[in-house]
N, C-alpha and C positions, 0 to 999 in steps of 0.2 A: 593433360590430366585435369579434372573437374576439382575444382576447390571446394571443400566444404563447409561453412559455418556454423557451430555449433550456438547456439540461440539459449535462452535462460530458461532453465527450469522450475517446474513448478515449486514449490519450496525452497528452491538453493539457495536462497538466501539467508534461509535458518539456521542458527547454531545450535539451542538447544532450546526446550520448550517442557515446561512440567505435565502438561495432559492434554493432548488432542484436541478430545473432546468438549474442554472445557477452553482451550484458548482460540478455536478456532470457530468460525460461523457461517452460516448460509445466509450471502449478502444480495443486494441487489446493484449492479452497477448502472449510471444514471446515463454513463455520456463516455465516448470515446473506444478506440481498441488499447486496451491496456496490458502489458505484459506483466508475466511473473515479480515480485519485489517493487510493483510500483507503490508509492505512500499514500494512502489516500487520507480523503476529509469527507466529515458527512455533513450533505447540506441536511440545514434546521428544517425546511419547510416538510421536506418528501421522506426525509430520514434515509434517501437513498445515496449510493456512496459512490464519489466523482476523484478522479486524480489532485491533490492536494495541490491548492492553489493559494500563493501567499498573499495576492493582492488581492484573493476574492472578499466577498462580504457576505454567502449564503450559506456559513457554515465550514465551507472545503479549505477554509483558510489556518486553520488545525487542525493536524496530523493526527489521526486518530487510530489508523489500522495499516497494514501494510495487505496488499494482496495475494493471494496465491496462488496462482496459476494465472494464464492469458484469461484474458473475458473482451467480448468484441460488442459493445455497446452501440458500435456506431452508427445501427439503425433502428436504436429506443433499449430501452431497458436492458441488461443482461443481467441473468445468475450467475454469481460468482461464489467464491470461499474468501477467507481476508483471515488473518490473524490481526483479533480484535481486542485481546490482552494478555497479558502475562500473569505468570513468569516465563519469558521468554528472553530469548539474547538473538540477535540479528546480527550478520555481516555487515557494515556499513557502505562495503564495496559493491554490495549486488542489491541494494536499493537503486531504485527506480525515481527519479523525480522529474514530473511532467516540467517544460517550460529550459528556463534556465534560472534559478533560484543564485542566493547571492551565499554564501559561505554563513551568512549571519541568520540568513533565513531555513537556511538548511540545520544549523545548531537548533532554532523554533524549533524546528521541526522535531530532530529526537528530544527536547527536552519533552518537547509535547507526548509522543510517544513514550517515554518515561514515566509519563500522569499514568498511562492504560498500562504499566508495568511492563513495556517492551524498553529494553535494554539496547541502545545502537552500540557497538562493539565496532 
């Protein structure tokens, strides 16, 4: 019998969100294949948006958006979606964080998303 794994959804990670339209954005992603609920950061230079990095220093090192859906960067720019502010509330469990972040870094992280009125729950 074929096993099947079910993989993350585009939004699953969202609890609840006051307007679409107004929380959500057409982004650009700078670097990598990234799935649904990853965290991202925007670097300062390009204003394009990369997997949140806590050691970086080009900007992606604050959590700024989380993503929505997959986007496959990995051979230059992609278009993407991000939920870029709230009022919103997020599952904490179907976040995405590139790397291996430290429990202390990963608190940065929703506090920082708490500035853009994303709620980590």
């Amino acid at each position: 019998m074929t096993t099947l794994t079910e993989t993350t959804h585009p939004g699953g990670f969202l609890v609840w969100e006051a307007f679409r339209d107004y929380t959500r954005e057409a982004v650009t992603v700078a670097s990598g294949t990234l799935d649904p609920g990853t965290v991202l950061g925007k670097i300062t230079a390009s204003g394009k948006y990369a997997a949140h990095d806590p050691a970086a220093v080009d900007g992606t090192e604050t959590a700024v958006a989380v993503l929505w859906g997959k986007a496959d960067a990995a051979g230059g720019d992609a278009p993407a979606v991000a939920l870029v502010r709230g009022p919103a509330i997020v599952n904490r469990h179907d976040l995405v964080f590139a790397g291996t972040p430290s429990e202390g870094e990963i608190a940065a992280a929703y506090t920082a998303l708490l500035a853009a009125d994303i709620l980590v729950r």
